[in-house]
C-alpha positions, 0 to 999 in steps of 0.5 A: 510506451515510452520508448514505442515499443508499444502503440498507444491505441492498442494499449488504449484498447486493453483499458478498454477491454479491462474497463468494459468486463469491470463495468459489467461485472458490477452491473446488477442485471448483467453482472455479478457484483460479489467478484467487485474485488476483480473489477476493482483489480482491472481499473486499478491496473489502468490507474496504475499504469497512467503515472508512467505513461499517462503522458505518451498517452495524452500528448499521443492519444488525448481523446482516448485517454479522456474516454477511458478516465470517464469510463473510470468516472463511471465505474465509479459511480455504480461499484459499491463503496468498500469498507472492510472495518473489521481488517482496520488497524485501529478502531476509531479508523471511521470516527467523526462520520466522514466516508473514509475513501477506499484504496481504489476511489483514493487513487483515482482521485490522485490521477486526476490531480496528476492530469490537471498537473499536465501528467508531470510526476517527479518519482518516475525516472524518463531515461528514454528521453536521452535517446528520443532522436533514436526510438523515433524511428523505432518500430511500434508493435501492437499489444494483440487483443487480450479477454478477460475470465467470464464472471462466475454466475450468481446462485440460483437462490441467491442468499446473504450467504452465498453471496458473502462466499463468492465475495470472499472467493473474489477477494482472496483470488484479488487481495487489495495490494496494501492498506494505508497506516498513516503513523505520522502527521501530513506535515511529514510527507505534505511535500510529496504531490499525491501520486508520488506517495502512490508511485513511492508506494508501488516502488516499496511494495516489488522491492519487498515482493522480489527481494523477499529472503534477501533482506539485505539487498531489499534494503540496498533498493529501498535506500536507493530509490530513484526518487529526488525527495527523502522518504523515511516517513513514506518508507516506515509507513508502508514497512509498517503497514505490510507488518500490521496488515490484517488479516495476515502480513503477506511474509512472515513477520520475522522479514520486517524486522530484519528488514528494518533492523537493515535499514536502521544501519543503512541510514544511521542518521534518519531511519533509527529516529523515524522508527522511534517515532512510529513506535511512539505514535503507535504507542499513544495509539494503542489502546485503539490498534487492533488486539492482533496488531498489538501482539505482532507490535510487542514481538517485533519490537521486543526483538528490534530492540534485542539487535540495538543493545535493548537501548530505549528511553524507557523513562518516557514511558515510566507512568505506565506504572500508575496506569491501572494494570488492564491499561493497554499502554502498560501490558504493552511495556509489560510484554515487551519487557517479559520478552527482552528477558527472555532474549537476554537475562534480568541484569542486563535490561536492568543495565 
């Protein structure tokens, strides 16, 4: 787009194609609203693209533009809320009553503050504009007409439970790309304007998809992010969140943990504190964080600390001791101990 190769009204026309199949899906007459998760998935690949070309295509194609973000409006308006309270990290998630928004009304909230900012996003490099006099008189292509699968019919006798079966056939096929972990407190990242932690995000996430089983260039990328902030809160939340994510963590757990091990020793002088302070904040949380969250918690952390001489101001948390013996704050220094010895021997974690 930025560089014309693409035309902006053909790619105008395959929002529209994705956001028409998506509207219809979700119709209750139409449609069938238990594959919400693809329809979800077209409009989320819409939004997604807007932070690198969204303003190509409002200088360019503006009134088209605001048709398919009122189309999106709309989509809005009739899909189903999603809340999937039993895949949250802690179970207080939805406390105090307020509608929590999911990942896909979150970002469409965020385009909109982008388009009311004039579409200016500090996180996207423009390395095109360097050689704008040249593309000019570039050739435009046209992306071609693309269609969209037909929907699965509802059952004949249609059941909660058939219903539910084809809603978990949609979301296994269109798992949501991540679910936020906020560890830390808003004044750690309220620098960022709302789509730079989105695009930061995005950046995180194919870093560790591409780079999977070669940690140490996943961590060479992650540190050189083309990005003119810091991003070490952003950076350990979105670790985190992928290490924790329920029901499964898209690798294997050991990934992160080497991931963030090769991290602490590329930025020795800000990821080791950022990473300290997730474990205290999770920590003060964990009587809240979900079972199976606690249990990958304790392994990575028993195994973190095994690479890092088994270094932690366990003082800190020496009044676990006075904590019943149910108490999860205590079971988890408890466990993370019984691990450090295994890995080591008694002496030494005494040392």
């Amino acid at each position: 787009m930025c560089s014309k190769v693409l035309q902006p009204t053909s790619l105008v026309v395959v929002f529209e194609t994705l956001l028409s199949s998506a509207a219809i899906t979700v119709d209750e007459e139409k449609g069938n609203p238990s594959w919400q998760a693809r329809a979800d998935f077209y409009v989320i690949c819409i939004l997604s693209c807007l932070p690198w070309g969204g303003a190509e295509l409002a200088e360019q194609v503006p009134d088209e533009i605001d048709s398919v973000l009122v189309g999106i409006q709309a989509y809005l308006s009739i899909r189903r809320h999603t809340s999937d309270s039993g895949l949250s990290f802690f179970e207080d998630d939805e406390s105090g009553g307020d509608v929590e928004k999911d990942f896909l009304e979150d970002l469409c909230e965020r385009i909109q503050v982008l388009s009311s900012n004039g579409w200016k996003v500090e996180s996207v490099p423009r390395p095109h504009l360097s050689f704008e006099a040249q593309l000019v008189a570039g050739k435009s292509h046209e992306f071609g007409p693309i269609s969209c699968p037909e929907q699965p019919e509802l059952p004949s006798t249609i059941s909660a439970v058939a219903y539910g079966k084809q809603k978990h056939d949609a979301e296994l096929k269109y798992p949501q790309r991540m679910r936020r972990l906020n560890i830390f407190p808003a004044s750690k990242t309220e620098d960022l304007q709302p789509i730079d932690r989105f695009v930061v995000e995005e950046y995180l996430l194919d870093v560790l998809l591409f780079f999977n089983g070669c940690r140490k260039e996943c961590a060479a990328f992650m540190v050189g992010l083309p990005v003119p902030f810091r991003y070490e809160y952003l950076m350990a939340e979105t670790i985190f969140s992928q290490l924790l994510l329920l029901p499964q963590p898209p690798f294997k757990p050991i990934y992160y943990t080497l991931v963030i091990m090769d991290l602490c020793k590329a930025l020795p002088g800000a990821f080791p504190a950022v990473v300290a302070g997730a474990v205290r904040a999770l920590f003060d949380k964990i009587a809240d964080l979900d079972m199976e969250c606690r249990t990958r918690l304790i392994l990575w952390f028993s195994h973190h600390l095994s690479n890092f001489q088994f270094i932690w101001p366990w003082e800190e948390w020496a009044y676990v001791l006075d904590l019943p013996k149910w108490a999860p704050q205590r079971v988890f220094v408890q466990e993370v101990l019984e691990r450090e010895v295994r890995l080591s021997y008694w002496d030494k974690i005494k040392q």
